[in-house]
Every structure is written in C-alpha cells, then in structure tokens.
C-alpha positions as CSV (number, residue, x, y, z in Angstrom):
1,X,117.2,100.9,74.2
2,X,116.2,97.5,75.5
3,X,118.6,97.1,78.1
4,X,117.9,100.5,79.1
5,X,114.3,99.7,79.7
6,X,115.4,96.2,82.0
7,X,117.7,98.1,83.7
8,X,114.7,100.7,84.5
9,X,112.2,97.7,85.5
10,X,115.5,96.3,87.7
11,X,116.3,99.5,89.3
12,X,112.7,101.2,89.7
13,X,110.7,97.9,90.4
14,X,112.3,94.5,91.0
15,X,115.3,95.7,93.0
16,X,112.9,97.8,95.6
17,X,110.6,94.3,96.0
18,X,113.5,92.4,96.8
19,X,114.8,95.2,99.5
20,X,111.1,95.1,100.7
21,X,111.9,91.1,101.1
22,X,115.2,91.3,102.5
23,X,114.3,94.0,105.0
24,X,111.6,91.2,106.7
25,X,108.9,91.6,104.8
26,X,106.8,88.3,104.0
27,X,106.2,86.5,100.6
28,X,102.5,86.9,101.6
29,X,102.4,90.5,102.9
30,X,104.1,91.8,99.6
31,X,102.1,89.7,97.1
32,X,99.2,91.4,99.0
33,X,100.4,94.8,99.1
34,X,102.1,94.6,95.3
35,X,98.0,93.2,94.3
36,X,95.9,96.2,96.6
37,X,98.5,98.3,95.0
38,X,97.6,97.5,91.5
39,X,93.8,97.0,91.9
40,X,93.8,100.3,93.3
41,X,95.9,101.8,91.3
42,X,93.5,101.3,88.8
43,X,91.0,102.7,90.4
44,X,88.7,104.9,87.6
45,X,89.1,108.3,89.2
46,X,92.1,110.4,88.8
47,X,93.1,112.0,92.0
48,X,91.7,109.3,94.9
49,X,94.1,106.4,94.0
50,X,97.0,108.0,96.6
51,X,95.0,108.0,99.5
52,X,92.7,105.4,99.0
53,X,96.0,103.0,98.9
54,X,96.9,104.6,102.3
55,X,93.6,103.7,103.9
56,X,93.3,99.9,102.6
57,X,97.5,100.0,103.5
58,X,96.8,101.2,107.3
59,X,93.5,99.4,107.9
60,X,95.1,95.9,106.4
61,X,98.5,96.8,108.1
62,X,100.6,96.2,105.0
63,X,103.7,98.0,104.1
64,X,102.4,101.7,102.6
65,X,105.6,102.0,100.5
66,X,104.9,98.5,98.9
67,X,101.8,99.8,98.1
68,X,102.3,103.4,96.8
69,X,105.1,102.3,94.6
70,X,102.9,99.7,92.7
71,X,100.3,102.8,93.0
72,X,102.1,104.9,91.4
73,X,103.6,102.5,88.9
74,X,100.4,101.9,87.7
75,X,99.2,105.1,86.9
76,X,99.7,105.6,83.0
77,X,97.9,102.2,83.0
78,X,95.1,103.8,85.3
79,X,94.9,106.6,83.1
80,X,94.6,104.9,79.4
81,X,91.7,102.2,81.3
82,X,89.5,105.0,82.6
83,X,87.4,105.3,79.1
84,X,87.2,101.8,78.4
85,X,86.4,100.8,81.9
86,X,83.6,103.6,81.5
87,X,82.5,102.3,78.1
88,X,82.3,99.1,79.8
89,X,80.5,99.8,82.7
90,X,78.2,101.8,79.8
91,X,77.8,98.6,77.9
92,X,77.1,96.5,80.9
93,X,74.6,98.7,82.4
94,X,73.1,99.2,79.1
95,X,73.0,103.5,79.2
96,X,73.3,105.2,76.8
97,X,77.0,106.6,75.8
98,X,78.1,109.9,77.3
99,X,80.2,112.0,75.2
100,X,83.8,111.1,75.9
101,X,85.9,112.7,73.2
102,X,88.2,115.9,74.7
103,X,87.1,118.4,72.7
104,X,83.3,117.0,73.1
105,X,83.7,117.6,77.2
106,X,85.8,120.6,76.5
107,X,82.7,122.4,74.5
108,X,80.0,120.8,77.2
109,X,82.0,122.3,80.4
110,X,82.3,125.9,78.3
111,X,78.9,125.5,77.6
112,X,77.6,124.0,80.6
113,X,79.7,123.3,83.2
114,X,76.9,121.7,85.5
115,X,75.8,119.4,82.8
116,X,79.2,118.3,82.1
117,X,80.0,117.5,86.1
118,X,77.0,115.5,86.0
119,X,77.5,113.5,83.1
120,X,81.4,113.4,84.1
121,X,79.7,111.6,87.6
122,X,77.4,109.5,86.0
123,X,80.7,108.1,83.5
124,X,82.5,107.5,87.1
125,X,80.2,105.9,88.0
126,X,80.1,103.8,85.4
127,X,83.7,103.0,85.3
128,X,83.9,102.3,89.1
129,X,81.1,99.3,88.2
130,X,83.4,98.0,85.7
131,X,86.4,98.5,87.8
132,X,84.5,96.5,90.6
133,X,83.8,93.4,88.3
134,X,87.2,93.2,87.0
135,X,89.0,93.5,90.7
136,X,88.4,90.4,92.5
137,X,89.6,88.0,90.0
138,X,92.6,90.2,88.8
139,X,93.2,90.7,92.3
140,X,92.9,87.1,93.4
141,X,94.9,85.8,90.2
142,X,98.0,88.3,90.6
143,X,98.0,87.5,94.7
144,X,98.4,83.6,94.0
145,X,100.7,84.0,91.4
146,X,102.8,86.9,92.7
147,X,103.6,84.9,96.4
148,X,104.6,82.2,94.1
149,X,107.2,84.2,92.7
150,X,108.1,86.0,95.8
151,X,108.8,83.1,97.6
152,X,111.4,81.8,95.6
153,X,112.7,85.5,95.2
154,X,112.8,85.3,99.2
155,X,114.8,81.7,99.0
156,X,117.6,83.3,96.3
C-alpha cells in the first residue's frame, strides 16, 4: 500500500514537475507557479479556485498547467481548511460563531434560505481574512524552499 501511494505522488506529481523542468521551464517560474498554485488552491470558497489560478497564471505569465495541477492537488486540503480557516477568521475578528455543523445549515437554508446565504457570506468572509494572514508567509516560505529543490532537480 505504501509503494502504491509513492508510486501515485511519482507519477501524478513529481514526474509532471520534472517534465515541466525538462521542457524549459525555470527553477524560479515553477517554484512560483507550484506556490500561487497552492496558496490559491486554498482559497476558502469552493468553486473560484479554477479560475482565479488562471487569472494570477495569465496576468504573472507562469505556466497554467503548473498551476492547475498544484490547484487541483490541493483541493481535499482546500476543502477540510474552509471551517477552520472560518473559525479562525471568527476568532481573530472576534464575532460571534455562525452555525457551522451540516445539518445546522441544512435546517437554516430549509428554513430560511436568505438567512443562511447571508450568514454563509459573512463565514466567507471570514475565512478569506484568515486565508489572507496565513498566505504571504506560506507563500514566501514554500517559494524559497521549493526553487531550492528545483534547482537541483533541474541539475540531475
């Protein structure tokens, strides 16, 4: 089962970063496309990562596949740090909690669908605050460290 899992990282992740490398692609453009991937992969709201990746890809001229594979690599992760990046953002802002459990925003949109978009807003909100605090220095941190590592990838 463990090899099974390496040889899924190996075929799925590492071996498409070194064709991205062997195809021309810089140490430095990758680190920063594999890093904007991840940051915005996490991005708190389900639905927006895909094409926000493809804006920040185009406008900063980095390779779109680099960045929509780490995209969408990153999306279980995105999806189990939405509540705590929203309980976060809760804490930091000090506001009150809004309900978060499934069945406690399944019984507020059957009961009140307009109340529950609303408070579903306001816990986006939240989470994108969170999210904002914790980007720049994971961001910074994995660019550093991941041209390090691409760089001797790039010299192998």
């Amino acid at each position: 089962m463990a090899n099974n899992f390496k040889k899924k990282i190996n075929d799925k992740l590492l071996k498409p970063l070194l064709d991205f490398l062997k195809q021309g692609m810089t140490p430095t453009g990758l680190a920063l496309s594999v890093s904007l991937g991840f940051i915005l992969g996490l991005f708190p709201v389900v639905g927006t990562t895909t094409v926000l990746c493809l804006l920040i890809a185009l406008i900063f001229k980095l390779n779109v596949a680099a960045v929509q594979l780490i995209n969408y690599i990153v999306y279980p992760l995105q999806l189990l740090l939405i509540i705590p990046l929203i309980n976060l953002g809760s804490k930091i802002l000090n506001v009150n909690p809004i309900p978060y459990t499934i069945s406690e925003l399944v019984d507020l949109v059957k009961n009140d669908f307009l109340l529950a978009l609303k408070q579903l807003w306001l816990a986006h909100l939240m989470g994108i605050f969170a999210w904002l605090i914790i980007i720049i220095p994971l961001g910074v941190t994995l660019y550093f460290s991941l041209r390090i590592v691409f760089q001797k990838m790039a010299k192998a």
